[in-house]
C-alpha positions in Angstrom: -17.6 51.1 -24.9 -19.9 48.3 -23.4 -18.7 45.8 -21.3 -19.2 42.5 -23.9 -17.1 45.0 -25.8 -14.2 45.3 -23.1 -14.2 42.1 -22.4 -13.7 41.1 -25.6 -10.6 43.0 -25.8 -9.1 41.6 -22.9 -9.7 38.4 -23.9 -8.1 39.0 -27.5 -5.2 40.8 -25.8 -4.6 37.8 -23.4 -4.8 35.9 -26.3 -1.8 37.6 -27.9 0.0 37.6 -25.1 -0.7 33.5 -24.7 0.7 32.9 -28.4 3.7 34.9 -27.0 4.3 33.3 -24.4 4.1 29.8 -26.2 6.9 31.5 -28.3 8.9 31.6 -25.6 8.1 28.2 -24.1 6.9 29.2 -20.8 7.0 27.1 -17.7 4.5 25.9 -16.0 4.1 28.0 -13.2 3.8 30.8 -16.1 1.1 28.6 -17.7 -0.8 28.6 -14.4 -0.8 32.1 -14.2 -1.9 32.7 -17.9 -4.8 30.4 -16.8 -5.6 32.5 -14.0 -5.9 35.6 -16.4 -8.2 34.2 -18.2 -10.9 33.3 -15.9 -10.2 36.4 -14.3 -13.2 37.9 -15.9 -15.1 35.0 -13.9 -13.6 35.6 -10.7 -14.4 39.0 -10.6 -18.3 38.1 -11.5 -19.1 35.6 -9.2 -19.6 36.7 -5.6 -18.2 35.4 -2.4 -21.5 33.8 -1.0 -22.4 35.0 2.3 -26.1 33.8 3.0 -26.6 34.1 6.6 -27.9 31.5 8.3 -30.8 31.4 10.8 -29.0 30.3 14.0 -27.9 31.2 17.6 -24.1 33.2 17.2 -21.0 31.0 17.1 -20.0 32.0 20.3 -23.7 30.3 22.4 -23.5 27.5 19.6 -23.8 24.2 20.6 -20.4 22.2 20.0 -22.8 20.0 17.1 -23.6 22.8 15.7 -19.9 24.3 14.7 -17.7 20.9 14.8 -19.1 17.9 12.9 -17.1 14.7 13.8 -19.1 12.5 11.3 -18.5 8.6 11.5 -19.7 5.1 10.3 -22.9 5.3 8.1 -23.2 9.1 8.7 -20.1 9.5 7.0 -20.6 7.6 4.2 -23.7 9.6 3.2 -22.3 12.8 3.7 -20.1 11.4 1.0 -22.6 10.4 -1.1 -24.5 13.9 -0.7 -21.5 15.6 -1.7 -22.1 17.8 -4.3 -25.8 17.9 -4.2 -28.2 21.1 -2.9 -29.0 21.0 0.5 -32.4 20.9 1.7 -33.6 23.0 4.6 -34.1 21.4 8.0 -36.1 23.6 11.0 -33.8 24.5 14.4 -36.6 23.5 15.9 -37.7 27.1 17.5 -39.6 27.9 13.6 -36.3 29.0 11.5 -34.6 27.0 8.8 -31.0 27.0 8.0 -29.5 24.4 5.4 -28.3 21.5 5.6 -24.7 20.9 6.6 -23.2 20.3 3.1 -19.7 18.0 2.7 -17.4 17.8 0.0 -14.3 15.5 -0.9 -11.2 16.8 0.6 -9.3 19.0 -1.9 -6.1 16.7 -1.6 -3.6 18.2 0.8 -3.2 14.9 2.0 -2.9 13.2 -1.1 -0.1 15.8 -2.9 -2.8 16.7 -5.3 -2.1 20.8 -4.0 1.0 21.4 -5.0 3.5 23.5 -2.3 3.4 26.7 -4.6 -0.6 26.8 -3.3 0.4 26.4 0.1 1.0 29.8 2.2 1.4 31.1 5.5 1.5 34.4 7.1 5.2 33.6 8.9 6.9 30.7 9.8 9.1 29.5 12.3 11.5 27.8 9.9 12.0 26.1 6.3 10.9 22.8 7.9 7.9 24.2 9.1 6.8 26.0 6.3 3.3 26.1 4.8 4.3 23.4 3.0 4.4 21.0 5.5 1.1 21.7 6.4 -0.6 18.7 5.4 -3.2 16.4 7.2 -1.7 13.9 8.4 1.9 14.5 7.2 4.6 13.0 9.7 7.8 13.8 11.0 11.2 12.4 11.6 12.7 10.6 14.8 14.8 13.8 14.5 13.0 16.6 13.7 15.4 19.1 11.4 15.4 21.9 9.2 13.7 20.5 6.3 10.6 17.9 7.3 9.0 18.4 10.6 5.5 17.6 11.2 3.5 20.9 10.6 3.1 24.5 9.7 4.0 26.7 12.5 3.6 30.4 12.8 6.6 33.0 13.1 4.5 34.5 15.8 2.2 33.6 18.1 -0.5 35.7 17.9 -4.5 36.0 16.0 -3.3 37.4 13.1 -1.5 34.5 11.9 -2.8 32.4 9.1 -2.5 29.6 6.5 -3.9 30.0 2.9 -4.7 27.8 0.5 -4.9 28.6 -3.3 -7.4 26.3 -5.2 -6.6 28.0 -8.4 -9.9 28.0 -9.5 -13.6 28.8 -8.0 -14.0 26.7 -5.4 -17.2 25.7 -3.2 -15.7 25.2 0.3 -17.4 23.1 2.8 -15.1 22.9 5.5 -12.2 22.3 7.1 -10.2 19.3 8.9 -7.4 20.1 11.3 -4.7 18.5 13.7 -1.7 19.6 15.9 1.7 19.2 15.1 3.2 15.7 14.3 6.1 15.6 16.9 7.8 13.0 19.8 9.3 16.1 21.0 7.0 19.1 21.4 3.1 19.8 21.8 1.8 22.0 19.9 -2.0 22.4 18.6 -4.6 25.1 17.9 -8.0 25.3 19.6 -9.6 27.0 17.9 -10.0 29.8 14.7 -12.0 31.6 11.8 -12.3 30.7 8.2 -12.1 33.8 5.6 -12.4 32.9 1.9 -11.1 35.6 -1.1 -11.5 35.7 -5.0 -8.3 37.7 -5.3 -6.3 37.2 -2.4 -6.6 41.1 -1.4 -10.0 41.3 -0.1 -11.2 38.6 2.5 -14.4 37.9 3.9 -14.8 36.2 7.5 -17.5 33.0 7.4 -20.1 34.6 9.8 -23.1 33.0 11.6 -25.6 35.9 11.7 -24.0 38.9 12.8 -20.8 37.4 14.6 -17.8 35.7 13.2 -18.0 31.9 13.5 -14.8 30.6 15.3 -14.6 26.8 15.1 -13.2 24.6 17.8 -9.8 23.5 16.8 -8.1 20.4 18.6 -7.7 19.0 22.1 -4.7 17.4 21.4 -2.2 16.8 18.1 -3.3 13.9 16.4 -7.1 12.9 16.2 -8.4 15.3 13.2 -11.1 17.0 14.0 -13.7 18.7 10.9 -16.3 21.8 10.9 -18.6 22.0 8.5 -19.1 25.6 7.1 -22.9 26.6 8.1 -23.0 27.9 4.1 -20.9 26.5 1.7 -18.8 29.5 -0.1 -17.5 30.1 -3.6 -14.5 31.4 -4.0 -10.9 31.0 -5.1 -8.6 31.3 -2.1 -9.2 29.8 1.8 -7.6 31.1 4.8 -7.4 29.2 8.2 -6.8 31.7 11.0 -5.8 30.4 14.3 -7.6 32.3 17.0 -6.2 30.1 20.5 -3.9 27.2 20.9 -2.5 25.3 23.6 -1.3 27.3 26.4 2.3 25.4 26.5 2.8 25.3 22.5 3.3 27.1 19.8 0.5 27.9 16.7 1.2 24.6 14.8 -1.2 23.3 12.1 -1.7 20.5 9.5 -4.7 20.8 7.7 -7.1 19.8 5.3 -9.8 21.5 3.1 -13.1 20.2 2.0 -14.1 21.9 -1.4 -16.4 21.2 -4.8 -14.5 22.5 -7.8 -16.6 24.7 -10.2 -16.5 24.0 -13.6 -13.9 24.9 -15.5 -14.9 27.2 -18.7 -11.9 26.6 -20.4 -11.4 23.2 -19.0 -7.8 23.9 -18.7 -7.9 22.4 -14.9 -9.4 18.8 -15.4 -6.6 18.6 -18.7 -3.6 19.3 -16.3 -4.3 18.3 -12.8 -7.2 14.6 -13.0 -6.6 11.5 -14.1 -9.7 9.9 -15.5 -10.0 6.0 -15.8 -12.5 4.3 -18.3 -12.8 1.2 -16.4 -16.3 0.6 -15.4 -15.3 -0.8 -12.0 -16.6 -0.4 -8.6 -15.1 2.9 -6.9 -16.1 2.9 -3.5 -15.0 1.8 0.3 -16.6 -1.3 1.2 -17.5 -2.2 4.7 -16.6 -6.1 5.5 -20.2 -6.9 4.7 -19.9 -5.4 1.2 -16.5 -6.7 0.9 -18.2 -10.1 1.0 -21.2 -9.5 -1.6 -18.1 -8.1 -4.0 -16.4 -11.1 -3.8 -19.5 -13.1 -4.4 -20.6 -11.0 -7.3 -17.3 -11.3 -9.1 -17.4 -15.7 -8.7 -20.6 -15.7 -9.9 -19.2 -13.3 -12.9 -16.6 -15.7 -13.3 -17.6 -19.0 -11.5 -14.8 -21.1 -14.2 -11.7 -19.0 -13.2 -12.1 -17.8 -9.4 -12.7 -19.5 -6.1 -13.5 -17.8 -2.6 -11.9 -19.2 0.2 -11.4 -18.2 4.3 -7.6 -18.9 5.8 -8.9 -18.3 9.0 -10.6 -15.8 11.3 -9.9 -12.7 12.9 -9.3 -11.7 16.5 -12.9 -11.0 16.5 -13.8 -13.7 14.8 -14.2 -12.3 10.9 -13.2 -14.8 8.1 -10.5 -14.0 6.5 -11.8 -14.2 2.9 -9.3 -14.6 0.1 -10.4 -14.8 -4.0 -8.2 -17.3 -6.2 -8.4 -16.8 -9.9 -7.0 -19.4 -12.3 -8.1 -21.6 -15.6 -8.1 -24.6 -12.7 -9.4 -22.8 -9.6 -8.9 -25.3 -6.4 -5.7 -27.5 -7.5 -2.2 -26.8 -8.1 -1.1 -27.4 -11.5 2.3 -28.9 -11.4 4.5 -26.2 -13.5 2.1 -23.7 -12.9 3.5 -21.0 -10.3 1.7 -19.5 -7.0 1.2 -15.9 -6.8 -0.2 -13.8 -3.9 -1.3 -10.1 -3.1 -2.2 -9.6 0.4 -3.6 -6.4 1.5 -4.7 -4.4 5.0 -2.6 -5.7 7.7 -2.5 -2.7 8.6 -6.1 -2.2 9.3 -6.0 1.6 8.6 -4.0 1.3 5.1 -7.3 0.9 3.2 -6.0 1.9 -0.4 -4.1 -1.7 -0.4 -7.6 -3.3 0.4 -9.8 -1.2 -2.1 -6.7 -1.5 -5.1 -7.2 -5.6 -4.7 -11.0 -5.5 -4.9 -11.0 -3.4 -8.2 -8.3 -5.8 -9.6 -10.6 -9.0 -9.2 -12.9 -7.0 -10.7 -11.1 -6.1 -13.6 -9.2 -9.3 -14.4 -12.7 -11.3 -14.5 -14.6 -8.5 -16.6 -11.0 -8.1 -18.7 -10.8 -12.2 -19.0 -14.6 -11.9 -20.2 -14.1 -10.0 -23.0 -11.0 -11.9 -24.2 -8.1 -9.8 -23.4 -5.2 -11.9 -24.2 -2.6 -10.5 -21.3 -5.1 -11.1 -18.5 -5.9 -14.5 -20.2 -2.3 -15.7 -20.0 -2.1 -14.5 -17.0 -4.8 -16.5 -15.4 -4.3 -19.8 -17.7 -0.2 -19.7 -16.6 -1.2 -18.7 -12.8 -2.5 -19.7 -9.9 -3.6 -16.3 -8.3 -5.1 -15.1 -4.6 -5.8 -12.2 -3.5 -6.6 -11.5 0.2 -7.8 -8.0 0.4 -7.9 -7.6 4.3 -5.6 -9.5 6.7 -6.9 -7.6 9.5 -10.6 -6.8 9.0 -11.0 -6.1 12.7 -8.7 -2.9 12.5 -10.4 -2.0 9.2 -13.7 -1.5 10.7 -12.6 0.8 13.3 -11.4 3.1 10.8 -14.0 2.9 8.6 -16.6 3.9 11.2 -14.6 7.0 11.9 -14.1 7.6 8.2 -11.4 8.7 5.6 -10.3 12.4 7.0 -10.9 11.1 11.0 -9.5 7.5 11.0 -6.1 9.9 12.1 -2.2 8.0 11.2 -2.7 4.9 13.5 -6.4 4.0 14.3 -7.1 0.9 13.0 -3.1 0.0 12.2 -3.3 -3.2 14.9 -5.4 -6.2 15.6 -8.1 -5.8 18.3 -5.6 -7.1 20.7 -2.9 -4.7 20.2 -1.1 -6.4 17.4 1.3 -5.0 14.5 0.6 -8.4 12.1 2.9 -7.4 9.7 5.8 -7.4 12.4 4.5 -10.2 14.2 6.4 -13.2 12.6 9.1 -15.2 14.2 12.3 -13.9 13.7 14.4 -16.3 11.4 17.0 -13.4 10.6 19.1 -14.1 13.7 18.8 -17.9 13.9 20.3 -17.6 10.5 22.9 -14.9 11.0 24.1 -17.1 14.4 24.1 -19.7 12.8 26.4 -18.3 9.7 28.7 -16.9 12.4 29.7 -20.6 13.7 29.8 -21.9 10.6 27.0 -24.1 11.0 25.6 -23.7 7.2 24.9 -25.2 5.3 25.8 -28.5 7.2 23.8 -27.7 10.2 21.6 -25.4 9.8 19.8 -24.7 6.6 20.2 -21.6 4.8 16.2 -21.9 3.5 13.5 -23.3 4.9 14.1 -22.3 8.8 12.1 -23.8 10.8 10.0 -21.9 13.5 11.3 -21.6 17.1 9.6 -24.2 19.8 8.9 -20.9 21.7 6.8 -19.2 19.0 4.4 -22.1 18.8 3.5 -22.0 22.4 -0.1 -21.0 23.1 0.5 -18.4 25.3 3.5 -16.5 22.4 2.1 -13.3 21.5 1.2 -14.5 18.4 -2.1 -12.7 16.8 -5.1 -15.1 15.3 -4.8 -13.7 11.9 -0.3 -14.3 11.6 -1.4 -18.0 12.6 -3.6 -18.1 10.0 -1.3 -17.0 7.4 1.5 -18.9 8.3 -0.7 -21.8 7.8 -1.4 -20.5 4.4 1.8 -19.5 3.2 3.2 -23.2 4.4 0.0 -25.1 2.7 0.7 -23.2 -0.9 3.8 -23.4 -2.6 4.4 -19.7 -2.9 6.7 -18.4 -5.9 6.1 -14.5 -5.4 4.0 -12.4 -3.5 3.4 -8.6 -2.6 1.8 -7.1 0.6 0.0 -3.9 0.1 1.0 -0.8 2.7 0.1 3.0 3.0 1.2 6.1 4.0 4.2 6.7 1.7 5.3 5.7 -2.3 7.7 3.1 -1.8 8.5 -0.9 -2.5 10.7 -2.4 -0.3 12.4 -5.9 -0.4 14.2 -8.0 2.1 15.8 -8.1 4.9 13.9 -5.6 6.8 16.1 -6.0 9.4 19.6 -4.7 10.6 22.1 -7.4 10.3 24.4 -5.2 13.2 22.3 -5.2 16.5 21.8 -1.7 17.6 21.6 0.0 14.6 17.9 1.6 13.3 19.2 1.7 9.3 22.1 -0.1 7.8 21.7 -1.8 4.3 20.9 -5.5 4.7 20.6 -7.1 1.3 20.0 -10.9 1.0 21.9 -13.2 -1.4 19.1 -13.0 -3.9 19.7 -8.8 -3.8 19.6 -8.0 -7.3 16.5 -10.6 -8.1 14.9 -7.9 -5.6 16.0 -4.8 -7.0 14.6 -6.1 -10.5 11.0 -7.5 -8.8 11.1 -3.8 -6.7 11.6 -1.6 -10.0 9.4 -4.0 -11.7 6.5 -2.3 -9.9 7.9 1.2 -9.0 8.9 2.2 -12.5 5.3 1.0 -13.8 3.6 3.5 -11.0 2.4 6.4 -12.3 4.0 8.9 -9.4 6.7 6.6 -7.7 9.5 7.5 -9.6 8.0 10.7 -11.1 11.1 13.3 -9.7 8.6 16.0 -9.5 6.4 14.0 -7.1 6.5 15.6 -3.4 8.2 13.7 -0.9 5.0 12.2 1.4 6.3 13.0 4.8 10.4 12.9 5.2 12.1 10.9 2.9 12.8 11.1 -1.2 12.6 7.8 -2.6 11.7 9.3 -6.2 15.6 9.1 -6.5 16.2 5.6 -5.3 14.1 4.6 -8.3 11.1 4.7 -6.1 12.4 1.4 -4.2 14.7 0.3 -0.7 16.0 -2.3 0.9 14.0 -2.4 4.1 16.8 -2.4 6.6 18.3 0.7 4.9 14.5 2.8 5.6 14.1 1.4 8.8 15.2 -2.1 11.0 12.0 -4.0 12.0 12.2 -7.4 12.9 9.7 -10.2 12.3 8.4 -8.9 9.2 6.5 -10.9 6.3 9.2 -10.1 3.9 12.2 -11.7 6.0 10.0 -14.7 7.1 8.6 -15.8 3.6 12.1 -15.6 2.1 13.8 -17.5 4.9 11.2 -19.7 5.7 9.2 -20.7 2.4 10.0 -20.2 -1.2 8.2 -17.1 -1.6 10.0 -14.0 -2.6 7.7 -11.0 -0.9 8.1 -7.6 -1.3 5.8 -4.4 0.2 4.4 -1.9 -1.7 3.6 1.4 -0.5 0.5 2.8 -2.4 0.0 5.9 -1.8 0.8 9.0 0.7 -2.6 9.1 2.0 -3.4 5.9 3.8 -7.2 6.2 4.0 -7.9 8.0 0.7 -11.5 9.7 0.1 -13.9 7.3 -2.1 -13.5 10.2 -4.9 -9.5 9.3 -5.4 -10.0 5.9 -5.3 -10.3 6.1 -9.7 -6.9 8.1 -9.9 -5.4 5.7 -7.4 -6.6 2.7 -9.4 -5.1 4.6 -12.7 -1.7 5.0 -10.7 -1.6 1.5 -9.7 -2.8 -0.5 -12.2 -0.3 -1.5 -14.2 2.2 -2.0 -11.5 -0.3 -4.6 -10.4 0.0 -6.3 -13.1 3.5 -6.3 -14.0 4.3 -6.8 -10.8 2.4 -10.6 -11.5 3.7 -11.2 -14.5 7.4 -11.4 -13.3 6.4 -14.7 -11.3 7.6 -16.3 -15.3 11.4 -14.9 -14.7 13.4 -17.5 -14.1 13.9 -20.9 -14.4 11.0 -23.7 -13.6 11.1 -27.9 -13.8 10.3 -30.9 -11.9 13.2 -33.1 -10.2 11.9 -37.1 -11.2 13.4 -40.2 -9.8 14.6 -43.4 -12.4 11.1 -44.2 -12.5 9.6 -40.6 -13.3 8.1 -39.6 -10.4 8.2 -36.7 -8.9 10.6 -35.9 -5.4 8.9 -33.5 -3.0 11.3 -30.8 -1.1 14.2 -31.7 -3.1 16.6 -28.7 -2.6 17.7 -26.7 -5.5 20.6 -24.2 -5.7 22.0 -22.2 -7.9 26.0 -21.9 -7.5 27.3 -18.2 -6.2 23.5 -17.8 -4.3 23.5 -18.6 -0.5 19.8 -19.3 -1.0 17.9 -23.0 -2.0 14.7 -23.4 -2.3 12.9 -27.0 -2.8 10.6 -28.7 -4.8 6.5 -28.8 -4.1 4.6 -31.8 -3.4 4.9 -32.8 -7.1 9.0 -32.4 -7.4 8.0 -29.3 -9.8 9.9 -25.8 -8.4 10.0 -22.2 -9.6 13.2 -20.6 -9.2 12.9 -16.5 -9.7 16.4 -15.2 -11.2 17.4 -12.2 -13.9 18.8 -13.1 -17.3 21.8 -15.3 -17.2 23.3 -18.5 -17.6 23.7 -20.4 -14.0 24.8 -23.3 -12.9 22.3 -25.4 -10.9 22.3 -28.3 -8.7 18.8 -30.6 -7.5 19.6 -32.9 -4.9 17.4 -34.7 -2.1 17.9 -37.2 0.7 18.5 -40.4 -0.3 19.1 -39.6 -3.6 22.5 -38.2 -5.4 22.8 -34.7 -6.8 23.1 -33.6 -10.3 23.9 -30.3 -12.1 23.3 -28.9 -15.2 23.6 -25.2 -16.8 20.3 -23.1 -17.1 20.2 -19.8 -19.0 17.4 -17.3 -18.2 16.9 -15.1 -21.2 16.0 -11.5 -21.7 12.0 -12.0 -23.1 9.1 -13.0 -20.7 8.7 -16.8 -19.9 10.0 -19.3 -17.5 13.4 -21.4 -18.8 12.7 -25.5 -18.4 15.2 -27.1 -16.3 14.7 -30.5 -15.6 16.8 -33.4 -13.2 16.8 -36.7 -12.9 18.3 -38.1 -9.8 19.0 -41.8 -8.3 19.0 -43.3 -5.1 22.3 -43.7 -3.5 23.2 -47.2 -2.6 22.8 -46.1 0.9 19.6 -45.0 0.6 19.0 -48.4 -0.6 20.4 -50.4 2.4 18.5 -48.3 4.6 15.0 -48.7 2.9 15.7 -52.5 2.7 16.7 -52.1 6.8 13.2 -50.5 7.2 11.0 -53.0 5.6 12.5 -55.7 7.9 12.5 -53.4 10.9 16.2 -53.2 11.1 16.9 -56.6 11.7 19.5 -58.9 9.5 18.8 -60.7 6.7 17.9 -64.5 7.5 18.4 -66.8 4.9 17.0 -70.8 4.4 19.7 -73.4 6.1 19.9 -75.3 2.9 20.6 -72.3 1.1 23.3 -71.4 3.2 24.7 -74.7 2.8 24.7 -74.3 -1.3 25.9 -70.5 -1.2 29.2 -71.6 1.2 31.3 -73.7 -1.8 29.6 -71.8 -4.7 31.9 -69.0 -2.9 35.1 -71.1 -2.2 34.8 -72.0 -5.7 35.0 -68.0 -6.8 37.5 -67.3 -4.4 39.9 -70.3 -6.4 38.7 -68.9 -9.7 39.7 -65.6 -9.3 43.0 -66.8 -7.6 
């Protein structure tokens, strides 16, 4: 029998044994098996590649030459090389060895390997399994049984290792690696080899020459460090194996893998596992400067509907560019609500940044060719986007790159600021306040004003919180997100405990369930947030919360954007946590668009829930900051410079009162309805005759009337005589 003949045969037995199993309704983990029979032919015909390559041993090597810490412009080509045949380059003694070749990380990080392709020789406990060993992934404030910051060995010795199954041939290209996430213990690994396998059973070590290469590890647990492989190598199966770690720790990894998957002969791995999007949009990371020229290139797309504008400058002095798109880009339209995405206050939570930039782009090219959702949405909305609150922090983790920007470099301003935490902090004014009974009489329970003490030149206030303060005050606000990384998450307000000395404790505000509603409205739209399959990022499960929580029952934090907008504007903002990976490689960026997308837009469209209207004097004009409430909410809001308001509430029928100073109030019922669109409710209100005597008092600078002598005279027994007529 030949071998075409053989092979035929096994592939019309596995067949069979496929339709049997589709009988039966396998599972999925069976599926993935089957799959693996069936390129099993393939496996077994490709060979591991083991070029050696013209070089000194690892052992004499030059640190350059066995640990590549790429950064800035460097690593942006390697990215764009990925993928392509390297050229050959001399040592300069007369040899020639290839090119170091890169590709995208393999998605560890990201969640895209599942835990079932995670494994580990031993390991110390559940919470330390292989499956926690993840770039990046974090740990607890109290470490436990079941999410602690790495994978840890059983044992501490050289024959330990982690293993990564890619399920299909592979071209590896290297490997990224830190120490253990941990407050408590220090534990990293300094250095180790790198063996690859088709079948799991038989292992080859990657060699340079004649001696095993073994690649310097870390010097400490949290700044990643990456090796290149001298050769990339084809094969199905990766093993890390720790060779020396830290003389006072344990053998504690998280990891990532750079690989190229081969194609796929029975393209069963691209129809499970990718996500491909079919918007022609503009998929990359963009340094400040190309941040810019993508800004410009989408007004002069679409010079009638946007408008680029600065709110101020950065620490450093970088303009703090934001994009407004609208039918009337430049003016507020008076009925025509305010909505806001903000992105990258945390400099190193670049998918926020990257997800804004693709949606200018795709509500001008989608507003081009006449969709009719993104046309109502920017003919019935005044929209801005600002993409990068902190473009100083951005840059520092952008020269260091996606796999070596690490958890926190980048997160603050250049002078040590956390902007998203660095507003004043309204929430205990208010709560003191509440607790002498001061509202609503003396204090306000909206519109707070900032302290005296927060104002002060020399309050550790950053440049770029200034500057949105400003903003938020100078727009009238109705709803806005902020864009975070490093979990799958929306949060709403308060962020912070109500009870002093307690880290979590569920705070809600008296607009609670408008939250819940705006949080779902953007969780349950997500492709992954409330998927309860999806892993949990680091140590908490919000896939069963519905993918959302109140930010005082995750963690207390006071001065937040949330709490300050909602206390001290009209603005109702929430936070959205993007993704698990906060610095995602350019090649995710399309499946994080696809799992986003939507929510973005949903998430906009909800600024119509509610009620809207204008509060008019007798004479039609409009009152600015007239208050309106709505009876059973603890909450007003007030009217914009034109006396129109937005009010955000669920369906229902409410009871609503406008009032101002030195006018009366007035209530009427408004019903909010189930379908999309704003509910009209408009009030006219009067002056009070107070109000009167005191405007009359002002134009004559407080002083009585004087009246003529001779009409004194005529008014004194025109008086008497209606005293004796009504007598």
């Amino acid at each position: 029998m030949t071998t075409q003949q053989r092979s035929f045969l096994i592939r019309l037995a596995l067949l069979g044994l496929l339709v049997g199993l589709a009988e039966l309704n396998a599972g999925e983990d069976e599926d993935y098996y089957m799959q693996e029979l069936l390129t099993r032919d393939l496996y077994n015909q490709v060979q591991i590649q083991e070029t050696p390559v013209a070089s000194i041993p690892a052992k004499k090597a030059p640190k350059e030459k066995n640990q590549v810490k790429t950064s800035g412009k460097k690593a942006e080509k390697n990215k764009k090389t990925a993928g392509t045949t390297p050229n050959s380059i001399s040592d300069g003694e007369g040899q020639y060895r290839p090119v170091a070749e890169e590709c995208p990380p393999m998605g560890l990080e990201t969640m895209k390997i599942d835990d079932f392709q995670l494994h580990a020789s031993t390991t110390k406990r559940y919470g330390l399994g292989a499956h926690r060993g993840r770039l990046n992934i974090q740990a607890g404030l109290y470490e436990d049984d079941l999410y602690d910051g790495a994978w840890c060995a059983g044992r501490d010795d050289p024959l330990q290792w982690f293993e990564v199954d890619a399920r299909r041939l592979t071209k590896f290209t290297g490997v990224i690696t830190q120490g253990r996430s941990s407050l408590w213990s220090s534990d990293w690994v300094t250095s180790y080899k790198v063996m690859v396998s088709n079948d799991s059973h038989t292992w080859v070590t990657i060699r340079n020459g004649s001696e095993d290469v073994i690649f310097r590890g870390n010097q400490e647990k949290e700044i990643p460090v990456r090796n290149i492989l001298p050769t990339p190598m084809v094969a199905r199966y990766i093993r890390v194996s720790p060779q020396s770690w830290f003389s006072s720790g344990n053998i504690c990894m998280r990891v990532e893998i750079l690989g190229c998957p081969l194609p796929d002969p029975n393209n069963y791995y691209r129809r499970r596992n990718e996500v491909i999007t079919t918007d022609k949009l503009d998929f990359k990371h963009h340094s400040y400067k190309d941040m810019r020229q993508l800004m410009k290139v989408v007004n002069e797309m679409c010079p009638n509907i946007t408008r680029i504008y600065n709110i101020g400058k950065s620490y450093n002095g970088l303009k703090l560019y934001a994009i407004e798109i609208s039918d009337n880009p430049g003016e507020h339209e008076a009925g025509e609500p305010e909505f806001r995405y903000t992105a990258g206050s945390h400099g190193n939570e670049v998918l926020g940044r990257e997800l804004l930039l693709l949606l200018m782009q795709f509500m001008c090219m989608e507003y081009l060719s006449g969709n009719p959702r993104i046309r109502h949405l920017v003919e019935e909305t005044r929209i801005h986007l600002l993409p990068s609150v902190n473009p100083d922090g951005y840059e520092k983790a952008f020269e260091a790159g996606s796999e070596l920007s690490g958890w926190s470099l980048g997160r603050w301003s250049s002078n040590g600021i956390d902007i998203h935490h660095n507003f004043p902090d309204l929430n205990t004014i208010l709560w003191e306040a509440e607790a002498k009974k001061w509202t609503p009489r003396k204090t306000s329970n909206h519109h707070i004003p900032i302290p005296e003490w927060y104002l002060s030149n020399n309050a550790s206030v950053a440049v770029e919180t200034r500057a949105l303060i400003t903003w938020m005050e100078k727009i009238p606000f109705v709803l806005g997100g902020n864009l975070q990384g490093g979990e799958l998450v929306v949060t709403f307000p308060y962020d912070k405990t109500r009870t002093q000395g307690v880290t979590r404790e569920s705070t809600p505000t008296p607009d609670d369930h408008v939250f819940r509603w705006l949080a779902f409205s953007y969780s349950s739209t997500h492709r992954r947030m409330t998927d309860a399959s999806q892993r949990v990022c680091h140590t908490e499960n919000f896939a069963k919360e519905d993918g959302t929580i109140n930010g005082a029952s995750w963690h207390t934090a006071a001065g937040s954007m949330n709490d300050f907008s909602y206390l001290h504007t009209n603005c109702f903002e929430l936070s959205m946590y993007v993704g698990c990976d906060k610095f995602p490689h350019e090649s995710e960026l399309p499946e994080e668009w696809e799992n986003n997308r939507e929510s973005l837009l949903v998430f906009m469209e909800q600024v119509h829930r509610g009620i809207k209207g204008v509060v008019r004097d007798a004479q039609g004009r409009g009152i600015p900051n007239a208050t309106i409430s709505v009876e059973g909410i603890n909450h007003d809001i007030r009217t914009a410079a034109d006396g129109d308001y937005w009010r955000l509430l669920n369906p229902g029928e409410y009871r609503v009162t406008a009032r101002a100073q030195g006018y009366g109030l007035t209530s009427k019922k408004c019903e909010v309805g189930y379908e999309m669109g704003t509910s009209t409710c408009d009030f006219t209100i009067g002056r009070t005759n107070l109000s009167r005597i005191k405007e009359i008092m002002e134009r004559f600078n407080k002083q009585p009337i004087r009246l003529p002598h001779s009409n004194k005279q005529l008014q004194a027994p025109r008086s008497r005589e209606r005293r004796q007529g009504t007598s």
